[in-house]
MARVOKE-988930 format. One line per field, with one value per residue: residue number from 1; residue in one letter; chain; x, y, z of N, C-alpha, C, CB in turn. Coordinates in nm, 3 decimals, decimal comma. Each point is the difference from the previous one (the first is absolute). Glycine has a CB too. Layout:
residues N
i	c(NUM;...);
aa	c(a;...);
ch	c(A;...);
n_xx	c(X;...);
n_yy	c(Y;...);
n_zz	c(Z;...);
ca_xx	c(X;...);
ca_yy	c(Y;...);
ca_zz	c(Z;...);
c_xx	c(X;...);
c_yy	c(Y;...);
c_zz	c(Z;...);
cb_xx	c(X;...);
cb_yy	c(Y;...);
cb_zz	c(Z;...);
//
This chain:
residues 155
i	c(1;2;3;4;5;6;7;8;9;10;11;12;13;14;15;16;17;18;19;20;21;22;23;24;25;26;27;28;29;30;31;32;33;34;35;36;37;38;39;40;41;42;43;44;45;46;47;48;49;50;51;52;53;54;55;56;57;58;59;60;61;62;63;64;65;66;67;68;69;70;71;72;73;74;75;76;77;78;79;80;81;82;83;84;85;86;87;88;89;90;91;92;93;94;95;96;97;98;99;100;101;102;103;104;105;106;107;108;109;110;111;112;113;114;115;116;117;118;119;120;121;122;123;124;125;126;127;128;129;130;131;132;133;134;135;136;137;138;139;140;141;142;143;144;145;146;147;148;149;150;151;152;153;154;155);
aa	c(x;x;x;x;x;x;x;x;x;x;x;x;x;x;x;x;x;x;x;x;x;x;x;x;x;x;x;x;x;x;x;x;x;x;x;x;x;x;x;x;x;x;x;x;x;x;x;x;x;x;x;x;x;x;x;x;x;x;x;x;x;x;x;x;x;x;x;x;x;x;x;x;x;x;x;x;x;x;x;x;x;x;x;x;x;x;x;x;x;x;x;x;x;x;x;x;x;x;x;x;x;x;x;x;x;x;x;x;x;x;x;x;x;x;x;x;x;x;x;x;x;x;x;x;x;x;x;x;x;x;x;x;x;x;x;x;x;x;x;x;x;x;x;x;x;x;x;x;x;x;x;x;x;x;x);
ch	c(A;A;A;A;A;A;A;A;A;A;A;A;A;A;A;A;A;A;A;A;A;A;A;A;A;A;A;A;A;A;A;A;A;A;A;A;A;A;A;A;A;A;A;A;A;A;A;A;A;A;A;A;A;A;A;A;A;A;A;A;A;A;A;A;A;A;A;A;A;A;A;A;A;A;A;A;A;A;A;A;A;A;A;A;A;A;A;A;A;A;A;A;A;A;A;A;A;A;A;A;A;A;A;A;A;A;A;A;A;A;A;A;A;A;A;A;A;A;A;A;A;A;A;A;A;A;A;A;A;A;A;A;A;A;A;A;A;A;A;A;A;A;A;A;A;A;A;A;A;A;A;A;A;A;A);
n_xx	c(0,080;0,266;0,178;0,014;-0,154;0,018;0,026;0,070;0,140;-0,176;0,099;-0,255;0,119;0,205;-0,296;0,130;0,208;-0,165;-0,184;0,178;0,104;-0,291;-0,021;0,353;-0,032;-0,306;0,127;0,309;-0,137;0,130;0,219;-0,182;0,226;-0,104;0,141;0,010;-0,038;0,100;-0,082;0,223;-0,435;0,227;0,164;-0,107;0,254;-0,039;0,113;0,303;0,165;-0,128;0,106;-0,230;-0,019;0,108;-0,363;-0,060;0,181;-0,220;-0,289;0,189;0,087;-0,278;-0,120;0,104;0,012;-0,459;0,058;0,093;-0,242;-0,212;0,081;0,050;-0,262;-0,188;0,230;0,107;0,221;0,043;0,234;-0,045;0,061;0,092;-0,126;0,065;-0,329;-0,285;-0,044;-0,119;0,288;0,132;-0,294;0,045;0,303;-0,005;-0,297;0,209;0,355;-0,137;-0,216;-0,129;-0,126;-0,046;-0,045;-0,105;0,006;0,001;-0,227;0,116;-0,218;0,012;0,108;-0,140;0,227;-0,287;-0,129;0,311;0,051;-0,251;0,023;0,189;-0,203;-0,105;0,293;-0,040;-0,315;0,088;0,360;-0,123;0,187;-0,139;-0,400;0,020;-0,056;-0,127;0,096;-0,370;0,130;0,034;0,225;-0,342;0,176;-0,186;0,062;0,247;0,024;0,356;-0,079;0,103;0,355;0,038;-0,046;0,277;0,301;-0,087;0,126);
n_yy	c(-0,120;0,134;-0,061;0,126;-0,077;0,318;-0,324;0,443;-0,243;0,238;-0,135;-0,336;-0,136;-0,058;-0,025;0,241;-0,119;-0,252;0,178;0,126;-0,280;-0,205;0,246;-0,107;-0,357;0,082;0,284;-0,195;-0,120;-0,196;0,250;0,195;0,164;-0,125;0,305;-0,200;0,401;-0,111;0,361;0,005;0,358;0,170;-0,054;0,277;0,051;-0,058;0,327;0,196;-0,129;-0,026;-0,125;-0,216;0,148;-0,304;0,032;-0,075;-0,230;-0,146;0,145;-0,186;-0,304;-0,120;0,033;-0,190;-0,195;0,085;0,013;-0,343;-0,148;-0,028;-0,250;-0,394;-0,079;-0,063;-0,260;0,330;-0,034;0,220;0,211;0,027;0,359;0,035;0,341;0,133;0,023;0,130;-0,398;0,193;-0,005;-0,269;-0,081;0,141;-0,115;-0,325;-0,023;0,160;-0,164;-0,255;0,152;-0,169;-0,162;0,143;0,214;-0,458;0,325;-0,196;0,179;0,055;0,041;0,311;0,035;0,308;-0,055;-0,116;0,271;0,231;-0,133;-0,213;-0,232;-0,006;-0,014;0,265;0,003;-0,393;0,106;0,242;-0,166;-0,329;0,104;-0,236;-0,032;0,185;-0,282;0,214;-0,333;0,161;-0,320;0,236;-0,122;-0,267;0,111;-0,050;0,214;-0,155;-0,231;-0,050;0,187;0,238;-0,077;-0,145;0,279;0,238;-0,152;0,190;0,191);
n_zz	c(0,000;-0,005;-0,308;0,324;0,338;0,114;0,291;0,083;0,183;0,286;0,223;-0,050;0,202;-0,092;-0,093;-0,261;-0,091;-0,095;-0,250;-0,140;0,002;-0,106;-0,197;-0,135;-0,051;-0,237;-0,134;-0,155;-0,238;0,111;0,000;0,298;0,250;0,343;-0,045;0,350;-0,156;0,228;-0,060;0,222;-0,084;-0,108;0,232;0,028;-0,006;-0,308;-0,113;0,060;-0,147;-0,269;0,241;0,040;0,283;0,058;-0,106;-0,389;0,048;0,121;-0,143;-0,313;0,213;0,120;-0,244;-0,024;0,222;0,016;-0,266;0,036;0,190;-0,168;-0,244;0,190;0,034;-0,196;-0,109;-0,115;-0,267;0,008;-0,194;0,426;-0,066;0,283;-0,178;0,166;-0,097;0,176;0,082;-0,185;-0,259;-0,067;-0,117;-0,248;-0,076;0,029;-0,207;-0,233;0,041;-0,036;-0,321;0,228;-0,207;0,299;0,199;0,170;0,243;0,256;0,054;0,229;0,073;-0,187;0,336;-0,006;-0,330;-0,217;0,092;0,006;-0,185;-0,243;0,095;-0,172;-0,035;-0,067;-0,098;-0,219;-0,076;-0,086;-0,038;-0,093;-0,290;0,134;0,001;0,344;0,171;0,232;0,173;0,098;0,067;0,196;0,014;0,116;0,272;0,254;0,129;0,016;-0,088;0,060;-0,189;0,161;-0,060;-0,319;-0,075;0,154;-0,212;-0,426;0,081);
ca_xx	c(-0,080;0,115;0,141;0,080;-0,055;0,086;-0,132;0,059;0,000;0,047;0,048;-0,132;0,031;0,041;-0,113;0,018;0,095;0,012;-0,099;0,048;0,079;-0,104;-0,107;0,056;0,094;-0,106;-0,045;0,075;-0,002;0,120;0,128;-0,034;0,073;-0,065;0,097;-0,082;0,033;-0,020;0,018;0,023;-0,001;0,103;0,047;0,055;0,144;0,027;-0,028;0,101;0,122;-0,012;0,044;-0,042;0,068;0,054;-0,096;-0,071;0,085;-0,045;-0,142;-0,012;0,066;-0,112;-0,093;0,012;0,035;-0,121;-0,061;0,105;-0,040;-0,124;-0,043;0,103;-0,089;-0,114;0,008;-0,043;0,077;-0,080;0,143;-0,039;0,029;-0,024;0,022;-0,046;-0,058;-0,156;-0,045;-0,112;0,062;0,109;-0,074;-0,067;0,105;0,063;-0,089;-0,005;0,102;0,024;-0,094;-0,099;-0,172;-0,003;0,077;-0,136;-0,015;-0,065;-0,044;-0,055;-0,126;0,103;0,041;-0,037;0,114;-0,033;-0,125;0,123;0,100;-0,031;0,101;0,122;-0,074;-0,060;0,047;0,091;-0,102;-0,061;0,097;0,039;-0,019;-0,007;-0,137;0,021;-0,105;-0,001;-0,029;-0,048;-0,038;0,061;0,077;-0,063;0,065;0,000;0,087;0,059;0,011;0,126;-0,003;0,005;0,117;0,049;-0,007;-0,001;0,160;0,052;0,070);
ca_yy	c(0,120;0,137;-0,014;0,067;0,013;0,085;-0,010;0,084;-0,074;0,101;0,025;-0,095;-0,184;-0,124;-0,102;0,083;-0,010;-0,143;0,013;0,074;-0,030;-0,127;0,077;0,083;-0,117;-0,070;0,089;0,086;-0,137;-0,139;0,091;0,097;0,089;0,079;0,113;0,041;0,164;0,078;0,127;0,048;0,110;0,095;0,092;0,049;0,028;-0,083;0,071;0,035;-0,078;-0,133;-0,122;-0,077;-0,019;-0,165;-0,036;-0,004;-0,130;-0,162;-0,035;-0,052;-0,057;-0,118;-0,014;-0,108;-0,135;-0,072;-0,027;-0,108;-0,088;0,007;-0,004;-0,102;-0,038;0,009;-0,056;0,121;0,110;0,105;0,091;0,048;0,128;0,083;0,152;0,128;0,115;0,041;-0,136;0,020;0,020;-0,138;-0,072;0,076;0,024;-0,104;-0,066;0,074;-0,059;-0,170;0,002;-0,079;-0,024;-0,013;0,051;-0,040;0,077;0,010;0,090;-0,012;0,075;0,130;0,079;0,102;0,072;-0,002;0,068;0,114;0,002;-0,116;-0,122;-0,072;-0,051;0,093;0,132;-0,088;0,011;0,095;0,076;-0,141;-0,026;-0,163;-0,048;0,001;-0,078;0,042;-0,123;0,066;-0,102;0,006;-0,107;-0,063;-0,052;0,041;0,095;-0,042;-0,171;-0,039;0,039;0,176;0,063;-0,092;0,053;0,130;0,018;0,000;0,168);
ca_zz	c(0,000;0,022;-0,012;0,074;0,099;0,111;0,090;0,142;0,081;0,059;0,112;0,051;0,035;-0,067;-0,057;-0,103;-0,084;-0,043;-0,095;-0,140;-0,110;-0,016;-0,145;-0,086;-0,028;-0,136;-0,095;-0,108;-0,121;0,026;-0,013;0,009;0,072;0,118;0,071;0,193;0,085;0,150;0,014;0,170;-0,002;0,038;0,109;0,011;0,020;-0,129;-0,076;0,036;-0,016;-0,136;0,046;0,085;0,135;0,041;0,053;-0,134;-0,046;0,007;0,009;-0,146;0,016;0,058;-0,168;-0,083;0,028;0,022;-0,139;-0,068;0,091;-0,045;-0,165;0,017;0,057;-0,108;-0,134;-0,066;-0,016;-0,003;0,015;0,074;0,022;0,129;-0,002;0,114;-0,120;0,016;-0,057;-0,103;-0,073;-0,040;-0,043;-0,139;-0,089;-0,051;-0,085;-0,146;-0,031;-0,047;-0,014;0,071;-0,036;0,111;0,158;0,066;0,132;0,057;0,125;0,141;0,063;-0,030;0,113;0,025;-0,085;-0,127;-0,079;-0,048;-0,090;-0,061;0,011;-0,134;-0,089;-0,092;-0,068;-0,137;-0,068;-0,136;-0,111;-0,095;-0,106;-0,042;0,094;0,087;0,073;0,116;0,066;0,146;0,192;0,145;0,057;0,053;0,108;0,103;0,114;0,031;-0,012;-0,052;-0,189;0,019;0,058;-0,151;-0,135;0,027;0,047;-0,132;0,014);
c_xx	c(0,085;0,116;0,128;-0,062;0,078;-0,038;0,107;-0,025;0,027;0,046;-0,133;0,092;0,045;-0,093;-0,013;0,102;0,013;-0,120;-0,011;0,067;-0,041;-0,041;0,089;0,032;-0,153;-0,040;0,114;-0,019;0,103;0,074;-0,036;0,057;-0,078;0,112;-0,070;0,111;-0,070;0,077;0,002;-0,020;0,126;0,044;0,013;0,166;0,079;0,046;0,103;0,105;0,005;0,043;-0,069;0,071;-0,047;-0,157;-0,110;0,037;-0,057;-0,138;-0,002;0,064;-0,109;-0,110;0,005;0,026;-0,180;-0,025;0,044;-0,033;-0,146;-0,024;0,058;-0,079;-0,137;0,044;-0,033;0,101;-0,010;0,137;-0,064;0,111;-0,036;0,026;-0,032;-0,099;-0,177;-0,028;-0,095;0,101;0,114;-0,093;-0,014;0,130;0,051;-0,112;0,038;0,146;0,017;-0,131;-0,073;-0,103;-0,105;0,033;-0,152;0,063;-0,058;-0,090;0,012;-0,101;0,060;0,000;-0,024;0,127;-0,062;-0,088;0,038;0,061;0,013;0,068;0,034;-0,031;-0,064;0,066;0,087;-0,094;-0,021;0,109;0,062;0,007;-0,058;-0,159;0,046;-0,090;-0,016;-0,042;-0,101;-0,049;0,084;0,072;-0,111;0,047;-0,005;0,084;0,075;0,038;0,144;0,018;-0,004;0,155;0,089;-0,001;0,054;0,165;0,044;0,074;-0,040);
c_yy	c(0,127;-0,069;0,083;0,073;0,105;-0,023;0,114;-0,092;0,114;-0,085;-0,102;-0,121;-0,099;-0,117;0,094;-0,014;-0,140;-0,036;0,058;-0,066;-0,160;0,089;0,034;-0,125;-0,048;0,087;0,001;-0,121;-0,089;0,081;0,152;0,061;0,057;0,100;0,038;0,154;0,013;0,153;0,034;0,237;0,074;0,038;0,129;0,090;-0,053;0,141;0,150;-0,050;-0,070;-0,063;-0,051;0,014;-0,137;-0,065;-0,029;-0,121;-0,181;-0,059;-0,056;-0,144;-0,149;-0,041;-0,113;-0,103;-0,020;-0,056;-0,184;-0,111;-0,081;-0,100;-0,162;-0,102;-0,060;-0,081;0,111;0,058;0,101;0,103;0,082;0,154;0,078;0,187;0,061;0,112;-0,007;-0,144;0,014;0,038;-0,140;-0,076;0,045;0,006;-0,141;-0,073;0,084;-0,020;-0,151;-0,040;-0,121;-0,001;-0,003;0,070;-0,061;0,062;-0,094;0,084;-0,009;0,077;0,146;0,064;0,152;0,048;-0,038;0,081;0,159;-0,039;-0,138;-0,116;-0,043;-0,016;0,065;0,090;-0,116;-0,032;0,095;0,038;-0,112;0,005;-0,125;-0,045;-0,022;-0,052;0,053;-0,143;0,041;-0,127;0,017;-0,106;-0,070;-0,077;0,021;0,064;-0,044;-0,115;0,012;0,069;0,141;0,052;-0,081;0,099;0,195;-0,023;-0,012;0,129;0,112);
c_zz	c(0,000;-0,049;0,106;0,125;0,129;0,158;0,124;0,117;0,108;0,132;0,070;0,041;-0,085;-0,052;-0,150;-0,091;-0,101;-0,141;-0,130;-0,073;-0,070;-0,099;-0,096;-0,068;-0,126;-0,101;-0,158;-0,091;0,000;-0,052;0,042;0,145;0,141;0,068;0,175;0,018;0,104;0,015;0,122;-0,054;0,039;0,128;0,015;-0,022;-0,145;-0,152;-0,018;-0,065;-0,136;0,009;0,095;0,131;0,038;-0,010;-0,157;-0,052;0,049;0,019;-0,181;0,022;0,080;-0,067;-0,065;0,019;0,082;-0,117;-0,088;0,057;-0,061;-0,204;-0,016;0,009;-0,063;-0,127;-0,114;-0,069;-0,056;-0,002;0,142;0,019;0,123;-0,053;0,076;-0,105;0,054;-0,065;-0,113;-0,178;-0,084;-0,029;-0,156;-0,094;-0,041;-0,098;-0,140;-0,019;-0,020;-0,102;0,009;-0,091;0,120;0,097;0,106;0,176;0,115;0,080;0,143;0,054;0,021;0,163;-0,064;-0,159;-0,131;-0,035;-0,002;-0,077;-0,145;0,011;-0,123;-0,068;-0,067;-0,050;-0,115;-0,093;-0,092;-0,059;-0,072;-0,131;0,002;0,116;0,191;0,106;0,150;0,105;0,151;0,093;0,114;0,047;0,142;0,127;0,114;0,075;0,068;0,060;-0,081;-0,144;0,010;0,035;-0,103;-0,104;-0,017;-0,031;-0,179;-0,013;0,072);
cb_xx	c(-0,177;-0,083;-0,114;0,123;-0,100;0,014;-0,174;-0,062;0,059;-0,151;0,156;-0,230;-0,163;0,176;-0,165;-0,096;0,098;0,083;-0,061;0,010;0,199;-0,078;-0,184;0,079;0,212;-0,108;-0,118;0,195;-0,098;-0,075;0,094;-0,187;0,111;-0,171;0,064;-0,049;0,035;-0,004;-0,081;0,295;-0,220;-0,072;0,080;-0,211;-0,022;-0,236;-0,232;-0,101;0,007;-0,017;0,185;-0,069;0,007;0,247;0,073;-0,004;0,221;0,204;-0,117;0,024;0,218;0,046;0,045;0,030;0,358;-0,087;0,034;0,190;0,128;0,001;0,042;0,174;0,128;-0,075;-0,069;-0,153;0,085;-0,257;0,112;-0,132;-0,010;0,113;-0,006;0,278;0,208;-0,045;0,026;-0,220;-0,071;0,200;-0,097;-0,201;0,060;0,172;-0,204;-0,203;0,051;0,126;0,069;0,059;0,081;0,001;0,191;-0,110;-0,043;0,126;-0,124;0,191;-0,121;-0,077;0,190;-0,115;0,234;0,056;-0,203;0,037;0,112;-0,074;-0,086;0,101;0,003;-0,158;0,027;0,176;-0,057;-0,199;0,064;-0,098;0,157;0,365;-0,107;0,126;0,055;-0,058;0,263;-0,094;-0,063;-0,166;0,280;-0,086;0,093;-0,109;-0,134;-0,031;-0,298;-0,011;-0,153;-0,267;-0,061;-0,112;-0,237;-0,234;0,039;-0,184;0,040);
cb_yy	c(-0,127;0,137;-0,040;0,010;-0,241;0,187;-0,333;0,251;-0,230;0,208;0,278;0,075;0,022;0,060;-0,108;0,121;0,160;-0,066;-0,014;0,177;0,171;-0,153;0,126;0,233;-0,086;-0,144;0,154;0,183;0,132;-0,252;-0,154;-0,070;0,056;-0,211;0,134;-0,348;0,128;-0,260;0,033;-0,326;-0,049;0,064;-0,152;-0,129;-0,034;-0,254;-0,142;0,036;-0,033;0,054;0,052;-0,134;0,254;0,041;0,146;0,233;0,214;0,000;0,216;0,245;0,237;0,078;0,207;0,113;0,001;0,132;0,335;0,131;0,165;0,300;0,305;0,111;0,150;0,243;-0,233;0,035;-0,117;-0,096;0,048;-0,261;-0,022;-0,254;0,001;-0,007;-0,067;0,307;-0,101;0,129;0,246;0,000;-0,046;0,176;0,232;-0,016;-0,076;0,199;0,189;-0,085;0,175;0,053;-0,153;-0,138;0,309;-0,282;0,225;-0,123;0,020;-0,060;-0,219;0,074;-0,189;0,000;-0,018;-0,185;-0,187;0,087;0,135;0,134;-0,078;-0,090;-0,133;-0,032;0,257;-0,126;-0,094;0,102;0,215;-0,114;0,142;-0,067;-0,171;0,139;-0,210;0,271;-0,120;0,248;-0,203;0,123;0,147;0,022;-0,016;-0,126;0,104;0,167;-0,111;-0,229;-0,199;0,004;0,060;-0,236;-0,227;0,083;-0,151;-0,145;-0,043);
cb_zz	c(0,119;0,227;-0,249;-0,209;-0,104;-0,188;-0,058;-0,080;-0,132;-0,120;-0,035;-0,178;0,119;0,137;0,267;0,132;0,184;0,295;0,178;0,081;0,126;0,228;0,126;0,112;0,309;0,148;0,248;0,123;-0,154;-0,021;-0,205;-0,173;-0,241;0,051;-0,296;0,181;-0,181;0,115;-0,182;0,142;0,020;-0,175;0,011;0,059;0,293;0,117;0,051;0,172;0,248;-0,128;-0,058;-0,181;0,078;0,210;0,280;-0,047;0,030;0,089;0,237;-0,146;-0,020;0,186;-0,056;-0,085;0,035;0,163;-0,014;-0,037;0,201;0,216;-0,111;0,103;0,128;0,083;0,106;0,154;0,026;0,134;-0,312;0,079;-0,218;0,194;-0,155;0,183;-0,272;-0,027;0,220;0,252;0,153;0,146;0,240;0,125;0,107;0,216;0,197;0,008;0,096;0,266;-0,089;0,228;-0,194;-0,088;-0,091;-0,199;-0,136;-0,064;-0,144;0,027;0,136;-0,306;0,116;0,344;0,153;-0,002;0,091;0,159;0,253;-0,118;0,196;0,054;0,099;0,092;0,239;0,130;0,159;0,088;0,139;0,141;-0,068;-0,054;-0,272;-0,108;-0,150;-0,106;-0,117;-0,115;-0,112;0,050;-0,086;-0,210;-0,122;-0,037;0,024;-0,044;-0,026;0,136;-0,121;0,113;0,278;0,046;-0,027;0,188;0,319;-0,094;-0,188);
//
């Protein structure tokens, strides 16, 4: 179906994550390309300097060996990209530099900041060149049960 899948992967659960990369793994086409991104928001200080600081370093560093774990695990392959930067944007840009057919998301239950300043997801949606899936099921995980402190520890 896709030759070139962009699945974002945030800061959710790992039941989520496990779900994205299941929906992306049956969607891409056989010789076809899943790209997992993960986006550690800007810093501050970052923006100053333009050099990664230690604490950015080994949050990419920790990123990519969950992500590598995660994808190993599933039987999935997959190229994986960690970056600093605005997620909504990188999403959008990197999909049109690799030219995606695909950027699959997830939602969450929104809060007070998405309806100031919007959420990720609605802003890859309306600046997406390429189709764009949104996965809105919740994660179905009781309050603090084992699986809850399991599925909470991906990123």
């Amino acid at each position: 179906m896709y030759r070139m899948i962009i699945c974002g992967i945030g800061m959710g659960s790992r039941q989520t994550a496990n779900r994205l990369l299941r929906r992306a793994a049956a969607l891409v086409d056989e010789g076809g390309t899943i790209l997992v991104m993960h986006v550690i928001e800007n810093v501050p200080q970052r923006r100053l300097t333009g050099i990664p600081e230690e604490s950015e370093t080994a949050a990419i560093v920790d990123a990519e060996k969950k992500l590598v774990s995660l994808c190993k695990e599933l039987g999935i392959p997959v190229m994986i990209e960690v970056r600093i930067g605005a997620a909504a944007s990188l999403l959008v840009s990197t999909a049109r530099e690799r030219a995606a057919d695909l950027i699959l998301l997830s939602s969450h239950v929104p809060d007070i900041t998405d309806y100031v300043f919007s959420s990720i997801v609605e802003k890859v949606v309306r600046h997406a060149g390429c189709s764009v899936l949104v996965d809105r099921r919740l994660a179905q995980v009781h309050e603090g049960s084992a699986l809850q402190a399991e599925d909470a520890a991906l990123l």
